[in-house]
N, C-alpha and C positions, 0 to 999 in steps of 0.2 A: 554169205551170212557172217554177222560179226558173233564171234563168242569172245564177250567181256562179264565180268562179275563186279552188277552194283553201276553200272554205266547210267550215269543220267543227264542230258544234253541241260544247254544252259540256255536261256531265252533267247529271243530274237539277236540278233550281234548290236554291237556297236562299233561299228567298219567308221575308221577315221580315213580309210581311203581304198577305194577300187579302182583299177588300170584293169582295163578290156585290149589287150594287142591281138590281132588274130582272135584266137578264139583259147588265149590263154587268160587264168584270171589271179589278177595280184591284187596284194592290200599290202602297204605301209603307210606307216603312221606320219601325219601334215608336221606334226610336232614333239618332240621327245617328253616324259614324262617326267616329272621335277625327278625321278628317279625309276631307273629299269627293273620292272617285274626278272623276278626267274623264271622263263619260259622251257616250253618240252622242246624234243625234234621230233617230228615227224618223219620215219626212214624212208624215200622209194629208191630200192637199189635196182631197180630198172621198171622196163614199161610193164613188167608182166606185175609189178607191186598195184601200177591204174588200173590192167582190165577187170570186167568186172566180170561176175560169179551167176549162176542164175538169180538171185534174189534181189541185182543190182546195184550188192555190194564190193568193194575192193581193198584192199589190206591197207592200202591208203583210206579210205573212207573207215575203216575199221580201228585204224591207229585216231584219226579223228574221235568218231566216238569218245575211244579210253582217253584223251585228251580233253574235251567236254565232262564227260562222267567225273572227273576230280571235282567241279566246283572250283576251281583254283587258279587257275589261268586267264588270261586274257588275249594270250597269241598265241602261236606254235610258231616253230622255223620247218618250213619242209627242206630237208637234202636230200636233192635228188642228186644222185650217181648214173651216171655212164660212164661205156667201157672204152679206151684203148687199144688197139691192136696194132703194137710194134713190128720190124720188121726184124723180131730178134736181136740178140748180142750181134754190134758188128765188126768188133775185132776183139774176139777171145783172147785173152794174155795165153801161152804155151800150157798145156796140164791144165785148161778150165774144165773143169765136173760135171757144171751145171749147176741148178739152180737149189737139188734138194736137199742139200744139208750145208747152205749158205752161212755169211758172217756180215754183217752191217758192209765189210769193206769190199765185200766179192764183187768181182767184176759183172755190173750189166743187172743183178738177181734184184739188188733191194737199192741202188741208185744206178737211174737211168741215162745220168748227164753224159751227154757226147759217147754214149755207148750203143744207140738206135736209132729209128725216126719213127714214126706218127706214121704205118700205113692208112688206117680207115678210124673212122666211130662207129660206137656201137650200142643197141637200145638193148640189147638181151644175148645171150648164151645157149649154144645149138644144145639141150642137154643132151642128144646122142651124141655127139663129136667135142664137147666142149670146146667151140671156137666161137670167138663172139661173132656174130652177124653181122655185114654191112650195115649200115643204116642204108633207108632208102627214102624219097618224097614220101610217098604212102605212109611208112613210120613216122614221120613227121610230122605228117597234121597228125596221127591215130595221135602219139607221144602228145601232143597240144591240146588236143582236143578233150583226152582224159585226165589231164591234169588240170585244167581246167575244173573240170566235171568237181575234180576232188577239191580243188583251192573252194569251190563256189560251196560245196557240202562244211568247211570248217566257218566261212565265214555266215551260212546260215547257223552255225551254233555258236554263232558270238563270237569268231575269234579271228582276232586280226595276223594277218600270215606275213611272214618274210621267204624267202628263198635263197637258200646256200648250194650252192653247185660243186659234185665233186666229180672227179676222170679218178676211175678205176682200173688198175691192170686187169685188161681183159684176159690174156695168158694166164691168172692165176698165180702167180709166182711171186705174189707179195711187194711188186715194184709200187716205190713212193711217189707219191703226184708229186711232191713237192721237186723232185729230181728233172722230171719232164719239160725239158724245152720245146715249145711251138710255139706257131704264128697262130694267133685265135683266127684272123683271116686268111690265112694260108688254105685251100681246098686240100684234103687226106683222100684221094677218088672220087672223088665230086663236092665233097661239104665241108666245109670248113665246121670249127666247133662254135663259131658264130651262127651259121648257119643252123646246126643241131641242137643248139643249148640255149644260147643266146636270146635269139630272134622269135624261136619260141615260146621260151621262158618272159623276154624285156621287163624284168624285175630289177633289183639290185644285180652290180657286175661284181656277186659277192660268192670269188670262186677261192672259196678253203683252200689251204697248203698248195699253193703255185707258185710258189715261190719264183722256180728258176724262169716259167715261161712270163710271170709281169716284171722280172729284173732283166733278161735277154731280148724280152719284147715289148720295150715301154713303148716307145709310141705308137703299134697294135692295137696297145691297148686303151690309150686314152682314146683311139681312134675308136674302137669298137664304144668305148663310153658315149662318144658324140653320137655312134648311131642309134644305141639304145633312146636315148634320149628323143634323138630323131622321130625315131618310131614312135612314142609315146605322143608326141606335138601331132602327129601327121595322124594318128586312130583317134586319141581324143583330148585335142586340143587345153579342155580346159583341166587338166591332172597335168601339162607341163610345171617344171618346176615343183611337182606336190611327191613325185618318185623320188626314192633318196637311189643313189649308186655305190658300190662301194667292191674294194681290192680287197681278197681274204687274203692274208701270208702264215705264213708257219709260226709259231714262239720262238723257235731260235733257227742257225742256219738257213737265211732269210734267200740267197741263192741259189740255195738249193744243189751246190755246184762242187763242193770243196769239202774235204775234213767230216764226210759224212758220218762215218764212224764212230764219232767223239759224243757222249749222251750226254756229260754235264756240260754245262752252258757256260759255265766259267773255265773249265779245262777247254773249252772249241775258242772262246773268244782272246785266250792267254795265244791259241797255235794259229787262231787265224793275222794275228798283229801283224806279227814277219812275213806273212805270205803275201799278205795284202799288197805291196806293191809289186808284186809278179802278175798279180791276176785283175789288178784295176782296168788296164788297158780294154779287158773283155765288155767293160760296160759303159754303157751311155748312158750319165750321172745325170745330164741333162733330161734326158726321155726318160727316167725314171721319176725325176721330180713331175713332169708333165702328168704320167699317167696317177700317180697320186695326187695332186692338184687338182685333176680332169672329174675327182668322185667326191663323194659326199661325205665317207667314214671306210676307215682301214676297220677289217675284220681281224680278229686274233683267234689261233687255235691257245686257247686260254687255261690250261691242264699250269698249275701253279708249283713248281718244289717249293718247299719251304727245308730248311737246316735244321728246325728244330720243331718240335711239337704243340709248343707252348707259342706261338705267333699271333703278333697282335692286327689286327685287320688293316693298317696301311701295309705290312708285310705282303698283303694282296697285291702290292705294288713293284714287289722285288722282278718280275717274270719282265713286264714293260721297261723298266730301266737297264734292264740289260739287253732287250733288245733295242733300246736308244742307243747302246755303246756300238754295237752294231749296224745300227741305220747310217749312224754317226757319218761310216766308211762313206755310205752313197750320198754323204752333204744332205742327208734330210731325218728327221725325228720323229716321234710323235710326239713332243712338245710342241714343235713347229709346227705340226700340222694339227694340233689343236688351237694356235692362236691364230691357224689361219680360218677355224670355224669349220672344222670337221669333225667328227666324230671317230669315237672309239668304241668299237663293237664284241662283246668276246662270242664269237660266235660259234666254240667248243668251246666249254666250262664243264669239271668235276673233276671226279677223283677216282682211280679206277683198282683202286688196294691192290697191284700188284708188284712183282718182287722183280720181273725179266719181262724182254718183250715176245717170249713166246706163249704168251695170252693163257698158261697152264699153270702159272704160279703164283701165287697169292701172295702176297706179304705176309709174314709170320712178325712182322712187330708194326710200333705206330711211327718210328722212324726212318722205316724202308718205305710205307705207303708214304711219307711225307715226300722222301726223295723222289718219289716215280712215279707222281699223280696219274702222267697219261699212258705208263701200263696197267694192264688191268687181267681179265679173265673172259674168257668165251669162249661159245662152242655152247653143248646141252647143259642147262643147268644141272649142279648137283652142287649139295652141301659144304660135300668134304671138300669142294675148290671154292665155298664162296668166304671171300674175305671177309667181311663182314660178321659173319661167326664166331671170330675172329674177337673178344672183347675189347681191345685194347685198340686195332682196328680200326672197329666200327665207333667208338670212344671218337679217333682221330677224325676218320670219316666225319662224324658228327659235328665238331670243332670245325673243319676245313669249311662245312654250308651253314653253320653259325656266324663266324667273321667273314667270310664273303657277305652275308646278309646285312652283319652291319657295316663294311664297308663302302655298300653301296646306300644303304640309306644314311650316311652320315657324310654324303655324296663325294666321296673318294677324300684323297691327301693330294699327289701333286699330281695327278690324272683325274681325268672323271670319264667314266663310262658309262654308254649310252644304252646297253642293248646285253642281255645276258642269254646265252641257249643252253640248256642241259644237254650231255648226248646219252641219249635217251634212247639206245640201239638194241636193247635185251642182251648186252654186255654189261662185265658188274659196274660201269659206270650208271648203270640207269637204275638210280636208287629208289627214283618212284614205281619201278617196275610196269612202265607201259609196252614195252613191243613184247614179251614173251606170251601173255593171254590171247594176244590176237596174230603171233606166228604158229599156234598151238604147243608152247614149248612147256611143260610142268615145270613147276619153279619159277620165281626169281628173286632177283638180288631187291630188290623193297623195302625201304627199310623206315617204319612208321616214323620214326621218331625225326628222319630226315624231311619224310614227306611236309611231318604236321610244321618245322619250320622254314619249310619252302612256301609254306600257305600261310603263316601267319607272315613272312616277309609281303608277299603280294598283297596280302590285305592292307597292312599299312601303306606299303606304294599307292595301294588304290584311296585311301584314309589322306594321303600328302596330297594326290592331283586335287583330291576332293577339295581340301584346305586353299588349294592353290586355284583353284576353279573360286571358290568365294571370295577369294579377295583382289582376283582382279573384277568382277564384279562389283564390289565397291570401289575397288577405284577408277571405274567405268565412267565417263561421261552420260549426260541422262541420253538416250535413244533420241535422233529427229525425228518430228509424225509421219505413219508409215506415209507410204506414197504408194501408190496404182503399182500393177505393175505391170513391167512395157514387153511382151515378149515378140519378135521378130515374125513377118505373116509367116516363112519358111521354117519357125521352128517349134515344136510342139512343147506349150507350157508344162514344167517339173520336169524331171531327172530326163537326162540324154537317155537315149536308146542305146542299149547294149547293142555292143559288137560280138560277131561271133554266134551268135543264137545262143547267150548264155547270158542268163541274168544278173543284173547290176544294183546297186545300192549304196548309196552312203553316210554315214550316222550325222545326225543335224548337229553344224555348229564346227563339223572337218574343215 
């Protein structure tokens, strides 16, 4: 059962695209919109987020809902997570501790590079033992099958889905995906994460902060791209070419591999200069440009610092050009790879008011939140942690989803971006406050006055395609007289049959 306050679903959808793989159900859009809505996340932080409840509800289905209920949206992003399980630190420096009262630079705790490996994946957590659980076939179709269930429940309320994929330290110990090298097709006890995530999922190959394992394992990775792709030609034919693809990476420290430690982006890319040729040799510039070439749009974990408070919306731009000074290294950009007809997706966007990254300190001014967009606050809500109470704050806060909104409707300076997601986790990034009413948490971070210009940005997005839908109508050639129409003896006239025993549809004119 969902407990939301004020929930009201939105009419039938307008799906500009559905993918039926297996019995998993995806939607992205045939064509980008003259400019990207601000969209929610929807969180599933493993399978037990699908199963459902007696009433044949699930928290996934439930975060749906509060996502409908706004009036305001026209997509969600769901990120789903699954776990990791390393085979531990494998050579401890003399005198290691362990992991509970760690530093950014501690060996093994919060960067995983060449310090483990990849024993298994995992769909959930023993809660008597806290160990993550194998995956096993049987979890695989369940994991497919319900997600599924929930992608087919958002886009019956209208709304068109994407899928972001993130690997969680299953041990709990706060280890960064982005540090994690593996072979996507590499088998961990029988599955590869192709196999687990992947193949089930065949949406976008749009996996958040992985930094090290798409620079260690580029051609993996465009490989795993061809198969996705594969899949989709071979289930249903006619959405080849209509699925976009896409590589998430981090904002900065893009391999995930070196100088982890370092938080500002200009002091890491000052220390990474000099090193840079000690550690070139480690990667293949080649298979990197491949496996970015291979996809359709780079994702960005998109948490913006600004210097000052006062920042004028191309300033939205400072986070990307430094990490072009960075790409720079591996002979590729995202300049480049937007003249080659890619896109750029921020697929984490906001601001998280806080002051350290142990998610308990608030900013106490608006130019400590400017500094640290992507620390923030979590855990139970309560007042006295939430930034945003904060006048001065929430002031910034406010500022930061004002020129975002108009930098994207006044369609970028020397970038243009395609795709915006809030992370919308019931951490005080989620200033619409959607996951706390439906994890049962009292409280959240909400904050109207962000909300009402998150909704008037969308309106006008939806006000622009509108504009832009009429006027290539006039400049339309007149229609040839219809003609019969010819359907095949073996195929049954209007929409394909859903695969999967899951139903299909797609908005006229996709």
């Amino acid at each position: 059962m969902c407990w939301l306050a004020g929930a009201a679903a939105r009419g039938p959808g307008r799906l500009l695209l559905l993918a039926l793989l297996g019995a998993a159900l995806l939607a992205r859009p045939a064509r980008p919109s003259p400019t990207p809505e601000i969209s929610p996340t929807v969180y599933v932080g493993g399978i037990q987020d699908l199963k459902l409840d007696s009433s044949g509800a699930s928290k996934c289905s439930c975060l749906v809902d509060g996502v409908a209920g706004y009036q305001a949206f026209t997509r969600a992003q769901f990120l789903v997570s699954q776990l990791w399980w390393d085979s531990g630190p494998r050579d401890p420096p003399p005198g290691w501790a362990g992991c509970d009262d760690y530093e950014l630079s501690t060996y093994y705790c919060f960067s995983r590079f060449n310090s483990t490996d990849v024993e298994y994946w995992a769909y959930q957590t023993d809660p008597a033992t806290r160990i993550a659980e194998p995956v096993t076939q049987p979890q695989i179709a369940e994991f497919s099958g319900l997600l599924g269930r929930c992608l087919e429940h958002a886009i019956g309320l209208g709304l068109d889905v994407a899928i972001n994929v993130h690997a969680d330290d299953g041990r709990a110990q706060n280890g960064w995906r982005n540090t994690l090298a593996f072979d996507p097709l590499q088998p961990a006890s029988g599955f590869s994460f192709f196999d687990i995530m992947l193949a089930p999922i065949a949406d976008a190959l749009n996996l958040g902060e992985m930094g090290a394992t798409v620079f260690l394992y580029p051609w993996q990775w465009a490989e795993a791209a061809d198969m996705v792709r594969e899949r989709i030609e071979q289930g249903r034919p006619e959405l080849a070419g209509r699925v976009k693809l896409g590589l998430g990476i981090n904002n900065s420290k893009l391999c995930g591999c070196v100088l982890i430690d370092i938080v500002n982006y200009d002091e890491y890319l000052a220390a990474f200069a000099p090193l840079w040729p000690s550690i070139e040799g480690w990667f293949d510039l080649a298979g990197i440009r491949a496996a970015f070439e291979a996809v359709d749009y780079v994702g960005i974990s998109a948490y913006v610092p600004q210097s000052r408070v006062d920042f004028q919306p191309c300033d939205m731009e400072s986070l990307m050009r430094k990490m072009d000074v960075e790409l720079a290294y591996y002979n590729l950009t995202l300049r480049e790879l937007l003249d080659m007809g890619k896109e750029i997706h921020w697929i984490e966007w906001g601001i998280g008011g806080g002051a350290t990254n142990n998610g308990d300190t608030p900013a106490a001014t608006a130019l400590e939140a400017a500094y640290y967009p992507y620390w923030g606050v979590w855990g139970a809500y309560n007042v006295s942690r939430d930034p945003w109470q904060t006048p001065a704050v929430r002031d910034y806060m406010r500022h930061y989803i004002q020129q975002t909104s108009s930098y994207l409707l006044q369609g970028g300076c020397e970038y243009r971006v395609e795709g915006v997601y809030l992370w919308t986790t019931g951490s005080s990034w989620d200033i619409i406050g959607l996951a706390n009413p439906v994890y049962g948490n009292a409280g959240s971070f909400r904050d109207e006055v962000a909300l009402e210009t998150i909704r008037a940005h969308n309106q006008a997005v939806r006000e622009l395609e509108a504009e832009a839908g009429e006027g290539a109508a006039e400049d339309a050639e007149p229609p040839l007289p219809e003609q019969p129409a010819v359907v095949a003896a073996d195929q049954p006239a209007g929409p394909p049959a859903p695969m999967g025993g899951a139903a299909a549809a797609t908005r006229a004119g996709a």
